[in-house]
C-alpha positions in Angstrom: 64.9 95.3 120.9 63.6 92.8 118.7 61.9 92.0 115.6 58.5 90.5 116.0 58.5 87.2 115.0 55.1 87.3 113.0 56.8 89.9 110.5 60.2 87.8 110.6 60.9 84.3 108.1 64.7 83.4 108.8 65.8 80.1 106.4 66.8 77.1 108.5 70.6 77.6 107.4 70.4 81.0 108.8 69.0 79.8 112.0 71.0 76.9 112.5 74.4 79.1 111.8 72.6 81.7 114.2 72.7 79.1 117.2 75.6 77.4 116.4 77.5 80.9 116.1 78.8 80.0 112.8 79.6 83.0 110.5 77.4 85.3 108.6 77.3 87.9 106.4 74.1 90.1 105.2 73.5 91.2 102.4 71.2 93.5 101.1 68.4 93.4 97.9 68.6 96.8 96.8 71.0 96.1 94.4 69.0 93.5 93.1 65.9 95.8 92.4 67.6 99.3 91.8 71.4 99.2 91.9 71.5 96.9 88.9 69.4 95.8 85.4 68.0 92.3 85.8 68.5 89.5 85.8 71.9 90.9 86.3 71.3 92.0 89.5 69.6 88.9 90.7 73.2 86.9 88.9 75.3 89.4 90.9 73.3 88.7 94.1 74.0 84.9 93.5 77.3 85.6 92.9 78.1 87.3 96.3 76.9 84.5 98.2 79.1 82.0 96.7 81.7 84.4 97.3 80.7 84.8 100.9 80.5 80.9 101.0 84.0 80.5 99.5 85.8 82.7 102.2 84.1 80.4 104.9 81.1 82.1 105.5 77.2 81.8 105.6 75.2 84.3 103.5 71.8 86.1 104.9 70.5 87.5 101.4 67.5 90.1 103.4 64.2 91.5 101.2 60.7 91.8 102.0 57.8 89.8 100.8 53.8 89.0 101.9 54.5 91.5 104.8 57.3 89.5 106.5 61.3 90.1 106.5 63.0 87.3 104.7 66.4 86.6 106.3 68.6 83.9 103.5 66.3 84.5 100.8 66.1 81.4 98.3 66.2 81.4 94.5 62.3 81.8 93.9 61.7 84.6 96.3 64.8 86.6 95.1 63.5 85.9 91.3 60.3 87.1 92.6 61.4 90.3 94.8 63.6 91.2 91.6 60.4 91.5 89.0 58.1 93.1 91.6 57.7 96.7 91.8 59.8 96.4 94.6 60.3 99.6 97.5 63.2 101.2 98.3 63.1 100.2 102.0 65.2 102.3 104.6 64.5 103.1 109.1 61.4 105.4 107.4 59.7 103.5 105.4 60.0 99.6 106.8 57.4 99.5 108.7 54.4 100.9 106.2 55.8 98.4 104.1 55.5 95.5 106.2 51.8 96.8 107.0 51.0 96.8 103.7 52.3 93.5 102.3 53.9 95.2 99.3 57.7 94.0 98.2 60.4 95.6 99.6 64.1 95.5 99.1 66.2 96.7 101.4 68.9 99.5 101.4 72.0 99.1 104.2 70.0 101.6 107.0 66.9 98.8 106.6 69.7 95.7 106.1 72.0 96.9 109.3 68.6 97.2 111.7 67.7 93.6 110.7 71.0 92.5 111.1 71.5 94.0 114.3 68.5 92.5 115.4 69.1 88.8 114.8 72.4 88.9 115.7 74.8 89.2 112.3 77.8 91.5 113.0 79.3 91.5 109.3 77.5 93.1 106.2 78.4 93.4 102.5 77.6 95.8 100.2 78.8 98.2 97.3 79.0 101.6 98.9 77.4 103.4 101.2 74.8 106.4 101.2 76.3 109.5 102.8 75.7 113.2 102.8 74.6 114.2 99.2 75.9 117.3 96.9 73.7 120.3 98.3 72.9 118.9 101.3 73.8 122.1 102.7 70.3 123.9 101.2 68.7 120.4 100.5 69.2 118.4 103.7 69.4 115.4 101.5 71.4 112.2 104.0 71.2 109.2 103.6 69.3 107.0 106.5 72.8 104.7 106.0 74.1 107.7 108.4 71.6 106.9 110.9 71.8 103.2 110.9 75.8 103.8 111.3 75.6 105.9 114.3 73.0 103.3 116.1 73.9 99.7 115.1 77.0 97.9 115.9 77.5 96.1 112.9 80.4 95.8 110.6 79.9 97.3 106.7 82.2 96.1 104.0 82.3 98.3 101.5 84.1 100.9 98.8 83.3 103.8 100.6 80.1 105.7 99.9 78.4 106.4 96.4 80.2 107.7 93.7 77.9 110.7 93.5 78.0 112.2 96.9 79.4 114.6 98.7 82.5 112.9 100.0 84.3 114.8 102.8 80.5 115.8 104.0 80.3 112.1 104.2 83.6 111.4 105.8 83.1 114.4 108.0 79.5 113.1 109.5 81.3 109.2 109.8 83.6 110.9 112.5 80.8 113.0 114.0 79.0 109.8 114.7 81.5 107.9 116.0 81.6 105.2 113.3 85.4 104.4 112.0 86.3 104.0 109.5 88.9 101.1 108.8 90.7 100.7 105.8 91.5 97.1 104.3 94.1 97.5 101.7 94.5 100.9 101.3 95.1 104.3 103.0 92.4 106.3 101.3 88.3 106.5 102.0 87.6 104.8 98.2 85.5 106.9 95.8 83.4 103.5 94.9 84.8 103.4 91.1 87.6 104.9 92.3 90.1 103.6 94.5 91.2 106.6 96.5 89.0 109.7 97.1 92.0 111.6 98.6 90.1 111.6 102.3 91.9 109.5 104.9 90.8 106.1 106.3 91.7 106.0 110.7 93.7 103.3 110.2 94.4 100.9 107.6 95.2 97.0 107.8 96.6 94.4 105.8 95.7 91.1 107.6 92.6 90.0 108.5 93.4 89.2 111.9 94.0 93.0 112.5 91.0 94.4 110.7 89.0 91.6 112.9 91.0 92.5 116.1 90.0 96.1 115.8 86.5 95.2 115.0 85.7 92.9 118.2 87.5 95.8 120.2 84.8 98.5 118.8 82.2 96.4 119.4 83.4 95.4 122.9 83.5 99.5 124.1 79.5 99.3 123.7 79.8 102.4 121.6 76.6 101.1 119.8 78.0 102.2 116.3 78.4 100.8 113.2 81.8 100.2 111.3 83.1 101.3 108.1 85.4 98.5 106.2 86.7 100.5 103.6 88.0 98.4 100.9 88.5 99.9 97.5 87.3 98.6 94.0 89.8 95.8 92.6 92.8 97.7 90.5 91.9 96.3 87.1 87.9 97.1 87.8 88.6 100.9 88.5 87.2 103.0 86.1 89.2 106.2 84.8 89.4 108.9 86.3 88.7 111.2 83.3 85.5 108.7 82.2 84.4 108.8 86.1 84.6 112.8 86.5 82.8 113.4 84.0 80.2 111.0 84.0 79.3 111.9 87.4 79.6 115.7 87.1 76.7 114.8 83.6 74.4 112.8 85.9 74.3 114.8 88.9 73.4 117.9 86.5 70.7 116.0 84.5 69.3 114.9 88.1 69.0 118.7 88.6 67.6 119.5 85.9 64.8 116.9 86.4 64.4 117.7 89.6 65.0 114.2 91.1 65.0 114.1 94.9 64.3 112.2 97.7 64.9 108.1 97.5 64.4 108.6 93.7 67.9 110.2 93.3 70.4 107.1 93.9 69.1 104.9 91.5 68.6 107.9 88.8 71.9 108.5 89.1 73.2 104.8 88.5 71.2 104.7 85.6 72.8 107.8 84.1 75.9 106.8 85.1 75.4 103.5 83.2 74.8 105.1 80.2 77.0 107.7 80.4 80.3 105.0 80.6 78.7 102.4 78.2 78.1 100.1 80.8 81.7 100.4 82.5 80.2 101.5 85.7 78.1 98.4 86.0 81.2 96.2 85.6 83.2 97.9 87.9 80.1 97.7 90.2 80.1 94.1 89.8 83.9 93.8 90.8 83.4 95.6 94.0 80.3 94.1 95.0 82.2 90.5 94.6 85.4 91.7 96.4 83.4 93.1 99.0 81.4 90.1 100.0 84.7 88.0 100.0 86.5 90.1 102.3 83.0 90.3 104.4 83.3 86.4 104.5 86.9 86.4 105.9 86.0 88.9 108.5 83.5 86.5 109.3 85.4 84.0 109.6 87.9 85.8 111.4 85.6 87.1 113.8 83.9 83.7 114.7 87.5 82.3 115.3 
């Protein structure tokens, strides 16, 4: 399965590290156009790839413009994706986009299929979508659980979204076969928070472990993703008493407005920036930079 290479713009340092098998890491746009207020989210973005870049690593920034994937998205056309009315682009939704020639960013379900496709094993983001709070009478999950149980790649992140149903989310990880390995700590994070009281299936301390068990998933031909749990840097974490209730408040005002669908994630970042006076965007920040450097090492580790 590949992409069609009429729909498909890959930068020449992509391409080149693609065919020398130098390492990459993907990264994803959504943050760019709903996770975070711009041009914050656009600095942020930047930052990560320098991050990815200092741990030894190539970065693959992936969005969609003029009805064509862009794999290592340069400066102008990430400037440009992040003032567009932009769509929230997942497995449903890619294609109509494409068709239409509208701007897309792209969430991890969209950003793991690309991935996949060209040949990048090792993916950076914040957190994960998972299985929402109702899901039980809504059916609310996230595509990310999708694009888990069918593409091998490698997702570095601080567990899933601070506003989902957690154990739901672990439980359906281990129902699809995806591990979940944690990188620093014994506990699935809770995204702000560095331990959600859930257990990781094994946790490593040196990157030549977390990489060992990586190349060893992917050599089973399970065909399923991996989950590289690593929690949000100590002096990042937000509170526990400012994060309870701040979440709790948002996922009750997103009720009340009857918020569903793909419009519920970024709602609920919004509130949640308001709600801690901005804290939740700084600790977002931390992760996201944390995250992409440990991405790069595993890279690098991999490559090696």
């Amino acid at each position: 399965m590949t992409l069609p290479a009429d729909r498909l713009e890959i930068s020449a340092e992509v391409r080149d590290a693609l065919a020398a098998g130098r390492p990459l890491v993907a990264l994803e746009t959504t943050l760019v156009t709903h996770g975070l207020p711009h041009p914050e989210g656009v600095a942020v973005a930047r930052e990560m790839e320098a991050a990815v870049r200092g741990a030894g690593a190539l970065p693959a920034t992936i969005g969609v413009l003029d009805a064509r994937i862009h794999v290592g998205m340069d400066s102008a056309r990430l400037e440009r994706l992040a003032t567009s009315r932009a769509r929230k682009l997942n497995l449903g939704n890619l294609a109509a986009c494409l068709a239409s020639g509208e701007a897309g960013s792209t969430t991890v379900a969209a950003t793991m299929l690309v991935a996949h496709q060209i040949g990048i094993r090792v993916f950076a983001t914040g957190g994960i979508g998972g299985v929402h709070q109702g899901a039980h009478e809504t059916g609310d999950v996230s595509a990310d659980m999708t694009a888990l149980g069918r593409f091998p790649v490698a997702v570095v992140c601080s567990g899933a979204k601070a506003v989902l149903d957690l154990p739901r989310t672990v439980e359906m990880l281990e129902t699809l076969g995806v591990p979940i390995l944690g990188f620093g700590g014994d506990s699935f994070p809770a995204f702000y928070r560095r331990e959600s009281g859930l257990r990781v299936d094994r946790r490593y301390d040196r990157i030549e472990d977390l990489a060992a068990a990586v190349r060893a998933h992917f050599a089973l031909g399970a065909g399923t993703g991996i989950v590289v749990a690593h929690p949000i840097p100590r002096e990042a974490e937000i509170p526990e008493d400012v994060y309870a209730g701040a979440v709790a408040q948002a996922l009750a005002d997103a009720r009340r407005a009857e918020i569903g669908g793909r419009d519920v994630t970024p709602f609920l970042l919004d509130r949640l920036r308001e709600l801690t006076e901005g804290k939740s965007v700084r600790a977002n920040r931390a992760l996201l930079i944390a995250n992409a450097t440990l991405a790069g090492r595993l890279a690098q580790a991999l490559a090696g």
